[in-house]
C-alpha positions in Angstrom: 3.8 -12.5 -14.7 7.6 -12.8 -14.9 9.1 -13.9 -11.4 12.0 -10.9 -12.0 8.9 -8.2 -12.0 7.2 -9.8 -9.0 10.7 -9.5 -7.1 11.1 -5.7 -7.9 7.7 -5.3 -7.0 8.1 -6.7 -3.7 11.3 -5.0 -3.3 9.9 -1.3 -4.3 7.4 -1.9 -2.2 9.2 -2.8 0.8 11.8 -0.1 0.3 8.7 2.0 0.7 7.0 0.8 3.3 10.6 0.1 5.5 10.9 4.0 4.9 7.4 5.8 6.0 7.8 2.9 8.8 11.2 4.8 9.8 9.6 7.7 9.6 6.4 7.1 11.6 8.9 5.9 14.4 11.4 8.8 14.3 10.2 11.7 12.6 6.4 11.4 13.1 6.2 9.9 17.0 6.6 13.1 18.5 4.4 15.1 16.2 1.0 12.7 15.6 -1.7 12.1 17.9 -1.3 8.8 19.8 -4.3 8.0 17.6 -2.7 9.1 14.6 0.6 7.5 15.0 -1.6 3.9 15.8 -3.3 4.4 12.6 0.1 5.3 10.5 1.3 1.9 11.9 -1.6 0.2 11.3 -1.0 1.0 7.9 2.9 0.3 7.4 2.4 -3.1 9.4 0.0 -4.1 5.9 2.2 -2.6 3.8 5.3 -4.8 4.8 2.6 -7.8 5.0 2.0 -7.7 1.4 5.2 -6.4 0.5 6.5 -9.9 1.8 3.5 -11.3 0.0 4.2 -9.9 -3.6 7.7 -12.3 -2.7 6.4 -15.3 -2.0 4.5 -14.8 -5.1 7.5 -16.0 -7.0 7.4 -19.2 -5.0 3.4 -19.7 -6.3 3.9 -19.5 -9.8 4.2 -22.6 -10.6 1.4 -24.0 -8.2 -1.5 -21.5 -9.6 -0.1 -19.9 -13.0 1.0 -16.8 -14.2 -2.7 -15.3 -14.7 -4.0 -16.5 -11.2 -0.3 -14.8 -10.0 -0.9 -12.1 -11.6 -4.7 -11.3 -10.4 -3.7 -11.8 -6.7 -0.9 -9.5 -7.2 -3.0 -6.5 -8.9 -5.7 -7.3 -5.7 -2.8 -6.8 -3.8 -1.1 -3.8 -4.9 -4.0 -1.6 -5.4 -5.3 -3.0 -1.7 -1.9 -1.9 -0.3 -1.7 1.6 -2.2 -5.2 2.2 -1.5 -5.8 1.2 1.8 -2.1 1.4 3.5 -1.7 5.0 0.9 -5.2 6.4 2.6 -3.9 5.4 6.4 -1.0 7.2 5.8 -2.4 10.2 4.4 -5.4 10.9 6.8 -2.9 9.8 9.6 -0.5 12.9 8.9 -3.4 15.5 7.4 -3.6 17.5 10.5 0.3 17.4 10.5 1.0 19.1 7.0 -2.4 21.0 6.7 -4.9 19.7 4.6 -8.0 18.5 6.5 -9.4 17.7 2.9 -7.5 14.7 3.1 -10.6 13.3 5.4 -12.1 12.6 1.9 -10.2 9.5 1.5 -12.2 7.6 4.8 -14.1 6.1 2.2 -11.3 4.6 -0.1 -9.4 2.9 3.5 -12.3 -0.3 3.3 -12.0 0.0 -0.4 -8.3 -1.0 0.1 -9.2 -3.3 2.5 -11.7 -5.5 0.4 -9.0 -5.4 -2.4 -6.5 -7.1 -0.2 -9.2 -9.5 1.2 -10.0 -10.6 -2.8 -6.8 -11.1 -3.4 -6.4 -13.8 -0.4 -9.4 -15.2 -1.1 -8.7 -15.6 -5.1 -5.2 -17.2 -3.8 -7.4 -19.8 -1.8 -9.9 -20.0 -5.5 -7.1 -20.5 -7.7 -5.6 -23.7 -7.2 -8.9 -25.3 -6.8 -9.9 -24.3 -10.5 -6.8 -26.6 -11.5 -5.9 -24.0 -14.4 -2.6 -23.6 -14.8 -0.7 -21.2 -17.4 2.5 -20.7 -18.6 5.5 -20.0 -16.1 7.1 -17.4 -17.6 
């Protein structure tokens, strides 16, 4: 995985996160449950966690290899969109008017056990000793 696409990664997803974090504080503080608006930042406080994480990425590349890089990163974005995505979205259902929305409880620990492989194949990696090309 090149270190360029890891960098726009990171930077996407910060932009992103940065933003709905904005919002949770400005345009979302008076309208959410206290609950809610806990649970939103819950949410953006991973989100900027691993967008700092798909960063220092670059910096591991040459310690695990591209493939081990590339794993933890895949762990790492689908934990992120899946379990920061669900937070967000069951935190503002009430708000915009889709109870439905409850439906995602289920994919929040999803999320969460994709992040938590991701650290803990970041801890397996560089005991396997294989390193790949650093593209």
């Amino acid at each position: 995985m090149h270190s360029k696409t890891l960098i726009i990664a990171a930077g996407i997803s910060g932009a992103v996160a940065i933003s709905l974090g904005a919002m949770g504080a400005h345009a979302l503080s008076e309208s959410l449950t206290p609950k809610n608006l806990n649970s939103f930042t819950t949410g953006n406080d991973y989100h900027i966690y691993h967008s700092i994480a798909f960063l220092a990425l670059t910096a591991l590349r040459g310690k695990m290899g591209d493939g081990a890089v590339k794993t933890v990163f895949w762990f790492w974005l689908i934990g992120t969109i899946l379990f920061s995505g669900s937070i967000y979205l069951l935190s503002i259902r009430n708000l915009i008017d889709t109870p439905e929305l409850a439906m995602l409880g289920p994919i929040t620990p999803i999320g969460g056990v994709s992040l938590i492989i991701g650290w803990a194949y970041l801890i397996i990696a560089p005991m396997r000793g294989k390193k790949k090309s650093n593209n």
